[in-house]
N, C-alpha and C positions, 0 to 999 in steps of 0.2 A: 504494500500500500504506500502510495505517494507522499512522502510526510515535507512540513517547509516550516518556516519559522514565522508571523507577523509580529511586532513588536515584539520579538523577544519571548511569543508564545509560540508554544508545538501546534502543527494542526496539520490535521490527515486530510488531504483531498479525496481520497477515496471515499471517507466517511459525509464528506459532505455532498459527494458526487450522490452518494447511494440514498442519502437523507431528501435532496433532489427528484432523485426520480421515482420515491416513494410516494412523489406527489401525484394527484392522479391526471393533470391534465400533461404532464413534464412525459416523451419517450424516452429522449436521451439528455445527460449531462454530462457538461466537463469542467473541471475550473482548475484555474491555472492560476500564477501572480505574476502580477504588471505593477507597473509606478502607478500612480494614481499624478493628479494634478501637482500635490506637495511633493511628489519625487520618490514617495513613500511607495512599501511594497504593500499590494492589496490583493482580495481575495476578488476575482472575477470570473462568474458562471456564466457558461455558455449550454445555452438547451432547444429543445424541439417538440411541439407538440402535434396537437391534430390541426389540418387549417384553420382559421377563425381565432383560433383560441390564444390568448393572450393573458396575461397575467405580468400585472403591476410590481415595481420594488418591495411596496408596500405591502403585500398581501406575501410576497415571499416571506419576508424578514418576520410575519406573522407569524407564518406555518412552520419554517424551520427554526425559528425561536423555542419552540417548542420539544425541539430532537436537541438541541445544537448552543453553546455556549455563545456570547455575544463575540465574543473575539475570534469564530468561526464561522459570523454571517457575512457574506460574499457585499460585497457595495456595488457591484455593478452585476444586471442581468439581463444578459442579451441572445433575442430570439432571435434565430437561425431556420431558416427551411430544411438545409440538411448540413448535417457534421459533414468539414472535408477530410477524407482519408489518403492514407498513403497508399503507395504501393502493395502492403500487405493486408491494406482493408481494414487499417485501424485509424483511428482518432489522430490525425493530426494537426497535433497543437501548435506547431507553428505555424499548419496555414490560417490559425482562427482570427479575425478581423480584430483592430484593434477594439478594445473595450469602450461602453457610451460611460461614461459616469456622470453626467448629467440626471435631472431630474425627469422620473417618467409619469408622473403627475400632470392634473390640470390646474397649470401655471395658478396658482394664486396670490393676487397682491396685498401689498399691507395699507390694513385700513385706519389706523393708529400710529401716535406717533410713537410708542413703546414697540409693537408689531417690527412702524421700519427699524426700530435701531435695533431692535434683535437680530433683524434681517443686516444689518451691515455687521452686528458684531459676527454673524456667523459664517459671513460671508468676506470676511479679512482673515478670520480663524482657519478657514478651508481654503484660503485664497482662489476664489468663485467672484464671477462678477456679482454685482446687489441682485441687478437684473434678470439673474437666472437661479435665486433663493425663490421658491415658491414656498408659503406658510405653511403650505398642506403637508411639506414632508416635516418629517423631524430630521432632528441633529444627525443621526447616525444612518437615515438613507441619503442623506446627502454628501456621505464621507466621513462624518465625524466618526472616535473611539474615544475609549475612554481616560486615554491620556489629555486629547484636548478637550475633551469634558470638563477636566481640572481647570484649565483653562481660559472655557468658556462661563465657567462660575464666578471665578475669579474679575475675569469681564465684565460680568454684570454686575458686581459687589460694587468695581470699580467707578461703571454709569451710571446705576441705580440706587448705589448705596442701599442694597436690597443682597441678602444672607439669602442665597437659593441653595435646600440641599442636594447634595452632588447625585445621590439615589435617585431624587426627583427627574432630571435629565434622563436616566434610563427610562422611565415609565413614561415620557411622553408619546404622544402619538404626532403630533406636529407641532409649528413654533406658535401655532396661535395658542396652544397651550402655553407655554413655555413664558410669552407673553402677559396671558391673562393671568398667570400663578404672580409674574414680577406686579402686574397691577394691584392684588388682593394684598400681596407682602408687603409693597412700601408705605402705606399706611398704618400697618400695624407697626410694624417695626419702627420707621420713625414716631409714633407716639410711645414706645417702648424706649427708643432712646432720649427723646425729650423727658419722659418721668424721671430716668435713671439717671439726667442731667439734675433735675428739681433735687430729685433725693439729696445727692451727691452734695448740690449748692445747701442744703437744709443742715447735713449733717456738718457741715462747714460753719456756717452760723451757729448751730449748736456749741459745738467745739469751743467758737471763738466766746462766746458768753460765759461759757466755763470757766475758761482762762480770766 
């Protein structure tokens, strides 16, 4: 079985090949690693189904979320009419097309000003035009892991002055989430840091009356 490393993690293509085409609309799969946009090595599946049939990044990263750890879901998934084979009538992966890693979603723009700047923080973080961040995906069909997770938390502490937990970023399903949690948070939070300023000024006056 074909084993590679991403980030510093083991991962068997064979297992994801097979997790793949355990799917029922999938005949065949391959996946191989390519640079991605950052230069990074990435997990990129290549498959074939019946005509018509189609299926989304999103609805992948669903189903094999489910078999498959997150540091062995593929970020790019590109349909093929038929596998090209070699000579011996197998899977040849060097003739496979380069990888789309772009979004295969319908384009969604930002309708808030929280929305866009999520949409630039995450699309400076992946180094992606703004342009071609649609809200509908999340962070991690559009290329993210969980190193620039750290990252992109960080990022938003930094614009929002808003504590997003790191956990939370995995469990999104898109940025308009991601969004709408920083909206809910920065009002608690800053009234939480405004008390613990009063407090803080109280016990200070305290103090000093004592003296």
């Amino acid at each position: 079985m074909s084993r590679s490393k991403i980030r510093g993690l083991r991962v068997e293509l064979g297992e994801i090949e097979a997790a793949l085409e355990a799917i029922e609309q999938v005949q065949q799969a391959v996946v191989v690693v390519k640079n991605n946009e950052l230069g990074e090595a990435a997990l990129c599946a290549y498959w074939t189904g019946e005509p018509g049939v189609t299926l989304t990044r999103k609805e992948f990263r669903l189903r094999l979320g489910q078999a498959l750890p997150e540091h062995m879901l593929p970020v790019s998934y590109n349909q093929l009419e038929k596998m090209p084979t070699n000579a011996a009538d197998k899977i040849d992966k060097f003739a496979l097309p380069e990888p789309n890693f772009t979004s295969q979603q319908t384009y969604v723009e930002a309708q808030t000003e929280t929305e866009a700047v999520v949409a630039e923080l995450v699309a400076a973080l992946l180094q992606l035009e703004v342009a071609t961040v649609s809200l509908a995906d999340s962070f991690f069909e559009l290329g993210g892991h969980s190193i620039l997770s750290v990252r992109l938390v960080s990022e938003i502490q930094h614009r929002f002055g808003v504590s997003v937990p790191l956990g939370f970023i995995f469990t999104l399903s898109d940025l308009r989430e991601l969004a709408a949690e920083i909206d809910v948070l920065r009002p608690q939070q800053q009234d939480s840091a405004q008390f613990a300023q009063l407090t803080a000024e109280s016990q200070t006056d305290t103090d000093e009356l004592i003296i």
